[in-house]
C-alpha positions as CSV (number, residue, x, y, z in Angstrom):
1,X,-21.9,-37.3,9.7
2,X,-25.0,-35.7,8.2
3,X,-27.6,-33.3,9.1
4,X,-29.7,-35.7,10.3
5,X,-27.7,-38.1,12.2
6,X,-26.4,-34.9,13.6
7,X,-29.6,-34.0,14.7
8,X,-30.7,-37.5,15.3
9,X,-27.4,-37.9,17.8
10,X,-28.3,-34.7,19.8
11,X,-31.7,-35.8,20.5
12,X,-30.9,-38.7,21.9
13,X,-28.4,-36.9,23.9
14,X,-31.1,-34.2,25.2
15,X,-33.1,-37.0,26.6
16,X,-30.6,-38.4,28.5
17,X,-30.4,-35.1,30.4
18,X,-33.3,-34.2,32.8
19,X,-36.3,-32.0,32.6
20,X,-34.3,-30.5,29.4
21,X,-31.2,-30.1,28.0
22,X,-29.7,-28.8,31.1
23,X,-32.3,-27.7,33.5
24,X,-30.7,-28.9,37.1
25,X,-33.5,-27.3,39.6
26,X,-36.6,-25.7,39.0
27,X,-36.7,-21.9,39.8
28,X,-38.7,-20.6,42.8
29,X,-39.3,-17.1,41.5
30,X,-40.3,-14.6,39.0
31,X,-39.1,-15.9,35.5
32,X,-36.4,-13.3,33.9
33,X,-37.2,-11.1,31.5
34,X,-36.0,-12.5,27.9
35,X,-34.6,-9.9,25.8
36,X,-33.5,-10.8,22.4
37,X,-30.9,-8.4,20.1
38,X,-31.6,-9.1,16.7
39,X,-30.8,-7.4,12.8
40,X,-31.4,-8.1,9.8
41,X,-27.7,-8.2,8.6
42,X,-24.5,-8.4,10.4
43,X,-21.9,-5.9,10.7
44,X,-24.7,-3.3,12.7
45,X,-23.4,-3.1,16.2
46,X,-25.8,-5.7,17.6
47,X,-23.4,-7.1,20.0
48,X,-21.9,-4.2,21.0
49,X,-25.2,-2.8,22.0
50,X,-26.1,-5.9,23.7
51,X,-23.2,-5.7,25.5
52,X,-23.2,-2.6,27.0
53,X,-27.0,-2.7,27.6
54,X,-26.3,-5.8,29.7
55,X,-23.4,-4.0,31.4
56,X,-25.4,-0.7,31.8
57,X,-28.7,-3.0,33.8
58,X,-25.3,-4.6,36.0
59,X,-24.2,-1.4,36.7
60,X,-28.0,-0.5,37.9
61,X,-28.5,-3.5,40.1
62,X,-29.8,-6.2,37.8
63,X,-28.9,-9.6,37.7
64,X,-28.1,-9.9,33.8
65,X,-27.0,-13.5,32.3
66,X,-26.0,-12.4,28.6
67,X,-26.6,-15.5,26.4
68,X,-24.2,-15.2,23.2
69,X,-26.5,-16.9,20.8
70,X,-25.4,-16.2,17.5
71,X,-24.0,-20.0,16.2
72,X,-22.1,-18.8,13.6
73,X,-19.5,-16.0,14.7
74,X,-20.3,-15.3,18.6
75,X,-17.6,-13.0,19.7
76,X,-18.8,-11.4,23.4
77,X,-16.3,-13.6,25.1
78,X,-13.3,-11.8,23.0
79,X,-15.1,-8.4,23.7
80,X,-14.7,-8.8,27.4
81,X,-11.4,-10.0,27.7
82,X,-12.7,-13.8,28.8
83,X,-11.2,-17.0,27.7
84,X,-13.7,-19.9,27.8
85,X,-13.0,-23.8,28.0
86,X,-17.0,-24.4,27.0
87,X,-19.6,-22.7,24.7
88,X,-23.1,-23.0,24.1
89,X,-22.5,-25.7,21.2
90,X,-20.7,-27.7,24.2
91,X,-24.1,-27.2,26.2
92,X,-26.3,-28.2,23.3
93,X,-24.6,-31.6,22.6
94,X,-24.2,-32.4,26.5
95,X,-20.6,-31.9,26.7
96,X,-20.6,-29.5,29.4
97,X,-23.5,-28.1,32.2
98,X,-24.3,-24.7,32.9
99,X,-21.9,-24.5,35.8
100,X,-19.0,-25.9,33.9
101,X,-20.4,-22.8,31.1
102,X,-21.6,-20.0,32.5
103,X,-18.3,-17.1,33.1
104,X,-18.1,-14.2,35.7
105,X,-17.5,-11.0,33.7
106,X,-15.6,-8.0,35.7
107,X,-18.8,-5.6,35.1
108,X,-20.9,-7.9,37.3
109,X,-23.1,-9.8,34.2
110,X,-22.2,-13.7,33.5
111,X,-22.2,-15.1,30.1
112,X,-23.0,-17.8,28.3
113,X,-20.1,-18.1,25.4
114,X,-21.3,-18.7,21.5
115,X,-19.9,-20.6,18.7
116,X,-16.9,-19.6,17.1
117,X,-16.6,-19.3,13.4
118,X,-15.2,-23.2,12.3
119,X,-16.5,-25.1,15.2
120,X,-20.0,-23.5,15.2
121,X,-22.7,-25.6,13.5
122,X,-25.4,-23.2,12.4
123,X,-27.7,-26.6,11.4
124,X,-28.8,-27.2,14.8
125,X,-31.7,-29.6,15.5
126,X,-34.9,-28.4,15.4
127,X,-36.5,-25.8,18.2
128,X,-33.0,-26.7,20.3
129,X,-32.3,-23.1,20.2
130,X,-36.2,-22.6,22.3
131,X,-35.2,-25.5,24.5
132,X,-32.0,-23.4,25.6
133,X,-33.9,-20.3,26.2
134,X,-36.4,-22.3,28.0
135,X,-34.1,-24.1,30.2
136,X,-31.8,-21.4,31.4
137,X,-34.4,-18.9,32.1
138,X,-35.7,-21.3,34.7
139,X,-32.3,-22.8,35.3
140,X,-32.1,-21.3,39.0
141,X,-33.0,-17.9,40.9
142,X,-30.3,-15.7,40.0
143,X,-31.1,-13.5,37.1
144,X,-33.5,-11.3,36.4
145,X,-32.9,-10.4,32.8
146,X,-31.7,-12.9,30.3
147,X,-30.2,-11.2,27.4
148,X,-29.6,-12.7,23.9
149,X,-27.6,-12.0,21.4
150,X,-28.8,-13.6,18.0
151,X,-27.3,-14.9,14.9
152,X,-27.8,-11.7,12.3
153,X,-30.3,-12.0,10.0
154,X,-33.0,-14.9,9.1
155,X,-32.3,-18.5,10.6
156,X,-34.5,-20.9,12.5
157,X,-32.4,-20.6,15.5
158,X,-33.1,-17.2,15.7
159,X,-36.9,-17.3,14.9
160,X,-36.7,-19.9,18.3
161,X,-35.5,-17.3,20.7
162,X,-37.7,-14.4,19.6
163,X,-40.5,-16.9,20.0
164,X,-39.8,-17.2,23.5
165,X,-38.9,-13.5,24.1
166,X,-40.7,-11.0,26.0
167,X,-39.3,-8.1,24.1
168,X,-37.3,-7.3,21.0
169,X,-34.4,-5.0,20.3
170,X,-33.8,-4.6,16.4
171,X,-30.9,-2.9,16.0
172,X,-30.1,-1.1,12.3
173,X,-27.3,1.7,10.9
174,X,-28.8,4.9,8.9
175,X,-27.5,2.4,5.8
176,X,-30.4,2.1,2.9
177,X,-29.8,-1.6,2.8
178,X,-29.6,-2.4,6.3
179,X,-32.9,-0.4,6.8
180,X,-34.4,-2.5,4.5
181,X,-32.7,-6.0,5.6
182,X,-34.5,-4.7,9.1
183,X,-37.8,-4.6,7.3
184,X,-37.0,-8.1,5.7
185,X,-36.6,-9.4,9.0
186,X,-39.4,-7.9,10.6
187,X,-41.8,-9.0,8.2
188,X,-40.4,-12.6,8.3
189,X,-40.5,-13.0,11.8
190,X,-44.6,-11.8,11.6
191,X,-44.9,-14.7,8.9
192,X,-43.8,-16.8,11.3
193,X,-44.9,-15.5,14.2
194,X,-48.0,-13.6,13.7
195,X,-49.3,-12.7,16.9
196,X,-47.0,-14.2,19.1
197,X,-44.2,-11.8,18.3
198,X,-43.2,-10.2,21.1
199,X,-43.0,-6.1,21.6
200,X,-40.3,-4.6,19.5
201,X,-38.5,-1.7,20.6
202,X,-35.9,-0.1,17.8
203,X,-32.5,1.7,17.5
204,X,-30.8,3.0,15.2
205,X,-26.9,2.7,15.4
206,X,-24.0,4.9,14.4
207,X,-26.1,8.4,13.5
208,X,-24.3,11.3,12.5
209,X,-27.0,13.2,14.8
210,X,-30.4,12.6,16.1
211,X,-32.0,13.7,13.5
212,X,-30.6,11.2,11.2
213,X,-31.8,8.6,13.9
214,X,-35.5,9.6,13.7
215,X,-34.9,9.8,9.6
216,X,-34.3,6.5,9.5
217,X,-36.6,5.2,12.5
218,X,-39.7,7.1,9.9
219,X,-38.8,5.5,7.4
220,X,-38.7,2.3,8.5
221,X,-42.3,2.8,10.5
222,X,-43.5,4.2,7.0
223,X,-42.7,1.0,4.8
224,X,-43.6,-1.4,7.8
225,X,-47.2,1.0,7.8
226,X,-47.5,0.4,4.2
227,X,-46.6,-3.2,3.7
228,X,-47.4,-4.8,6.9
229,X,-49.9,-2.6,8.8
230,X,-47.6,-2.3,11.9
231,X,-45.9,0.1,13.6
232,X,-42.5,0.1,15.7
233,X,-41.4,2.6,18.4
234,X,-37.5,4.0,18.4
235,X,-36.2,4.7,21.9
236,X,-33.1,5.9,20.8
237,X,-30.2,6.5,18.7
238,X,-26.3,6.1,19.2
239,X,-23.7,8.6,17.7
240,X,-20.9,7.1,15.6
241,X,-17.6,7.8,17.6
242,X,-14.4,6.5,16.7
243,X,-13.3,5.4,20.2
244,X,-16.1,2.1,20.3
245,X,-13.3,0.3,18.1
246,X,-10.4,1.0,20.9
247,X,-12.7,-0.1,24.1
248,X,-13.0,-3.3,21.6
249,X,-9.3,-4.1,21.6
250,X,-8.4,-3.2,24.7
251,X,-11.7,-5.9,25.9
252,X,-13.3,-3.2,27.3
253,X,-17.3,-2.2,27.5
254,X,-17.4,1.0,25.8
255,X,-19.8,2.4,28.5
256,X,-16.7,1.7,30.5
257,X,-14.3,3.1,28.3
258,X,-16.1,6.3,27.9
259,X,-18.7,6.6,30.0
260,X,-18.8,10.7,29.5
261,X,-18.9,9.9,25.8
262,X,-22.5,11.1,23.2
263,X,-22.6,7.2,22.6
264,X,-22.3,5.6,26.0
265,X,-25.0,8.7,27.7
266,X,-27.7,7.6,24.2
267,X,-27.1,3.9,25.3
268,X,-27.7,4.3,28.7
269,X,-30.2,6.2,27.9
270,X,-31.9,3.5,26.3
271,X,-31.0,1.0,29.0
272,X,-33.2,3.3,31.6
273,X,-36.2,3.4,28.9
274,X,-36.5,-0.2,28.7
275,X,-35.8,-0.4,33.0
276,X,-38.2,2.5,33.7
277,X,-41.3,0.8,30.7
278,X,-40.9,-2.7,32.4
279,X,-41.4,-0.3,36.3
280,X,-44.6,1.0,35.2
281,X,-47.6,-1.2,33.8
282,X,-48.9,1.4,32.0
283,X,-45.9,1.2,29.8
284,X,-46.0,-2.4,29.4
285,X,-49.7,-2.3,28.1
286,X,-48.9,0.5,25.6
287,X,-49.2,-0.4,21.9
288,X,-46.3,0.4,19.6
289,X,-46.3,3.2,17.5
């Protein structure tokens, strides 16, 4: 079947389905706040921070539903030890609801499985990946945060989700090129975006030492300054430390794993920046730096 009778198919499915693809109520409070991980190359730690960001707000007394979004090689389901019989390819072609979807994690968060590898389709129709943001975030009144995890790098899908974001967490490694594939990505999503991007908030991954996080954070803000005439603020940096890898295979979050850990104090440090900005309005209204 080809691209288009792919996407011709799924349409017709999606309007079969009511009030969206699979909206079953409308919700009767607050909205969630719509997070979105993104980077501009893969390989960065991006779902492993989202992952134990999610975790970390569970552990604090949010309601998280973490949303695997990447439709080429979503993994969280491995990471936390969960074996699903639907994804969120099932959800998009109709072949499953949210119910039928959605898994109970130990550490309190649910989550919406992604694609794996051979059966994802990263040519999905167009703005489907909006339509799924749109519809769970008003699917019904349990969470309060809706955390994605994106495809790495530039794809339509992707430039969906950050559309309908509230905030933005780039995540990038002290690496030359993936500082610059983070600037690529950036300045593509402003293309597209303009100003409708959401608030970006950044960290820097795998440091040798703080320092080395606000080297790189300065040098990105320098060529985004230069080329782009915008700024970014960094709320933190994580340590490289060899045990990330063994909370991995034993389907552990590494907060979890190590909570006494460098890494798992700088994430959850970050987790209560982003808890205590969206507290204050003052925060919210800053500008970035």
């Amino acid at each position: 079947m080809s691209n288009f009778d792919q996407a011709h198919h799924l349409r017709k499915l999606s309007k079969k389905l009511p009030a969206g693809i699979f909206l079953k109520h409308g919700r009767k409070r607050t909205p969630p706040r719509i997070v979105s991980v993104v980077s501009g190359r893969g390989g960065v730690g991006k779902s492993f921070l989202a992952l134990n960001i999610a975790c970390l707000w569970s552990l604090k007394g949010k309601k998280i539903l973490l949303v695997d979004a990447d439709y080429t090689m979503g993994h969280l389901d491995y990471l936390l030890g969960l074996n699903p019989n639907y994804t969120i390819q099932h959800l998009i072609e109709g072949k499953s609801d949210f119910n039928s979807t959605v898994l109970n994690s130990p550490w309190g968060l649910k989550l919406i499985p992604g694609m794996s590898g051979v059966n994802g389709n990263p040519n999905l129709p167009v703005h489907f990946s909006q339509d799924i943001v749109n519809d769970l975030s008003m699917h019904d009144d349990w969470a309060d945060v809706l955390l994605c995890d994106t495809t790495s790098g530039v794809s339509a899908p992707t430039v969906d989700i950050v559309s309908n974001s509230d905030e933005l967490l780039l995540v990038t490694t002290p690496e030359s090129g993936s500082v610059m594939d983070m600037y690529g990505m950036i300045k593509f999503l402003y293309q597209k975006l303009g100003g409708k991007m959401p608030r970006m908030r950044l960290v820097v991954n795998r440091v040798a030492s703080r320092r080395d996080g606000r080297r790189v954070a300065a040098s990105l803000r320098g060529v985004m300054g230069r080329f782009l005439g915008k700024g970014i603020h960094c709320i933190g940096s994580i340590p490289v430390d060899p045990e990330i890898d063994q909370a991995s295979r034993k389907h552990v979050p590494f907060i979890r794993h190590a909570p006494t850990n460098q890494a798992s104090r700088a994430i959850e440090e970050i987790a209560l920046i982003l808890l205590n900005e969206w507290s204050d309005p003052l925060s919210k209204a800053t500008l970035d730096d």
